[in-house]
N, C-alpha and C positions, 0 to 999 in steps of 0.2 A: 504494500500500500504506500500511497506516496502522498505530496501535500500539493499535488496537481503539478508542481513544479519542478518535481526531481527527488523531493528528500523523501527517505525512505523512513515510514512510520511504522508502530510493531501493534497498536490499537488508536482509535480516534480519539482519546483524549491527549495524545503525542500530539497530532493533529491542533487540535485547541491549541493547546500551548503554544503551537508557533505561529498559528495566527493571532492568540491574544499577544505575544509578545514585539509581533510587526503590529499587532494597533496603537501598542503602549507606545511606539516613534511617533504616531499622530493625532493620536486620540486624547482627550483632556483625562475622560476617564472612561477608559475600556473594561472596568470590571462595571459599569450602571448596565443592567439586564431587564428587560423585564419581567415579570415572574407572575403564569396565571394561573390561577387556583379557581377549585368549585367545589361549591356548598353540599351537602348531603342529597338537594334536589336536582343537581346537575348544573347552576346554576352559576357561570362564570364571573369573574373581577381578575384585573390585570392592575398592578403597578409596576415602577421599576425600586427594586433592591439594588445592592450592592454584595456581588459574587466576592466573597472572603476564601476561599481555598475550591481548586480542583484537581484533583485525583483517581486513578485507576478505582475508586472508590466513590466518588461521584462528585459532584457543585454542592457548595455548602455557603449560605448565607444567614444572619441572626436577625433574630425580631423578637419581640414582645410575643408572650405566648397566648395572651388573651387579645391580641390586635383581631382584626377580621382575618389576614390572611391565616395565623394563628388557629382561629378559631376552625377557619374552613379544612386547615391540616388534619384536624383533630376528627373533622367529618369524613373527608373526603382523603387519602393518603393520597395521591399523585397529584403532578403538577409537571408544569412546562416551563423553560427559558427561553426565550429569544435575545439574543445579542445582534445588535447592529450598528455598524463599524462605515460611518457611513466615507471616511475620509479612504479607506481600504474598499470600497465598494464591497464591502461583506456580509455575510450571516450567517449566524449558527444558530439553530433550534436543540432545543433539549427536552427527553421527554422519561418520564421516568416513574415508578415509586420514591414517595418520600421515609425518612426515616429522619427519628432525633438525634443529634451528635450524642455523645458521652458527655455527663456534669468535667470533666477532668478539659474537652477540648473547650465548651464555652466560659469555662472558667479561665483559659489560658487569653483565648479570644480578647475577653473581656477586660482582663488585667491588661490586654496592650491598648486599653480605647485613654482616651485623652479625659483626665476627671469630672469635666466638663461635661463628658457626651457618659460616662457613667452616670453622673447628677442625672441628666434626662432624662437617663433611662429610669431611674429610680420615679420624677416626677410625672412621664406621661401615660396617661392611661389611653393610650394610642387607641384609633379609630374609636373611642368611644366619644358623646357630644362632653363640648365645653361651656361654660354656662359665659364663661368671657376670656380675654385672654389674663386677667388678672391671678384667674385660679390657679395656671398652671405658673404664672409667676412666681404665686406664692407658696406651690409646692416646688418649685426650684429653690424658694430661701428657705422654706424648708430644710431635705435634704443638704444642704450645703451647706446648713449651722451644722447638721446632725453628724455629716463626714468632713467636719474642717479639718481635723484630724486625724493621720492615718487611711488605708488604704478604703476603699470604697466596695464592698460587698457586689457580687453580682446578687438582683435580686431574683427570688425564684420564679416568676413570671419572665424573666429572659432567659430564650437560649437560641439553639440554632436546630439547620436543620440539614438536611443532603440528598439531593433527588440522584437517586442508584440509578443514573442512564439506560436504557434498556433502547433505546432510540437517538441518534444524533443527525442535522443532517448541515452539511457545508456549504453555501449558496457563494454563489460568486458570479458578480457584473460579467456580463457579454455584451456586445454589440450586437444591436437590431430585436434585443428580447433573448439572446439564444441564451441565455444563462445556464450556468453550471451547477448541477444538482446531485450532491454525491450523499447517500444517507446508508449509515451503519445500524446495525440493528443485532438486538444482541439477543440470543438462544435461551433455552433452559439451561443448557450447560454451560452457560455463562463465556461462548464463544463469538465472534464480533463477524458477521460477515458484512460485504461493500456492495450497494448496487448503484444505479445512477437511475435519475426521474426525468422525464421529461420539465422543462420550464414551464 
């Protein structure tokens, strides 16, 4: 398998990595994905996350565990990525089950966030209504009297998550619409085969 241009890959997340690592030459930020989830009803929402690790082990990004997307994990186990790389004329889909990281990786995670965006995490109770923006103000001065000191707890409503690819596929700009459509798809026995789609 190859990366369309020569270099010889041994699975497609080899793949990934060198096209995330040519966006990171042009991109502000090549890890903003967007990430869609659906409710127990079937019922989709899309935003974009921020893809924190990828590995023969799958995409893994954190949030709030009672956020919506959260909530819908908790319904619905799988979910999709899309990356688009627009200065690379690229794109990557990602399709998978989801699973929770280990408390040991979101703890690791989280000790590397800036204490600032720890505070937050501690203050917002994401996707749920705010009654103004004073409250969450004054649950930031909250938290931030309560950890002036010393290190800042993950709390247990945050952590992460990892969609186990079972699905990828590689898009790339052509001239006149012929685009190039390469998608890996992965077995019961956990084997990667390559085919190509029409545009």
């Amino acid at each position: 398998m190859t990366d369309f241009k020569g270099s010889i890959v041994t699975q497609p997340v080899d793949l990934f990595k060198t096209w995330f690592d040519k966006a990171a030459e042009t991109e502000d930020m090549p890890e903003a994905v967007a990430l869609a989830t659906a409710d127990a009803r079937g019922r989709p929402s899309a935003r974009m996350v921020l893809l924190k690790g990828a590995d023969e082990r799958g995409f893994t990004f954190y949030t709030n565990l009672e956020s919506r997307k959260g909530q819908e994990l908790a319904e619905n186990k799988f979910a999709a990525l899309c990356f688009h790389w627009k200065t690379q004329k690229r794109q990557i889909r990602v399709e998978g089950p989801v699973v929770p990281v280990s408390d040991a990786e979101a703890d690791a995670y989280f000790a590397s966030r800036a204490k600032d965006s720890k505070i937050g995490a501690w203050a917002s109770k994401q996707s749920r209504p705010m009654t103004g923006r004073f409250e969450f103000e004054a649950a930031i001065a909250k938290y931030t009297a309560k950890y002036a000191i010393g290190e800042v707890p993950r709390p247990p409503f945050w952590s992460g998550f990892r969609i186990e690819a079972t699905r990828i596929e590689f898009w790339e700009d052509r001239k006149f619409r012929l685009h190039m459509r390469h998608v890996y798809e992965k077995d019961e026995a956990g084997n990667w085969t390559m085919g190509e789609l029409y545009p």
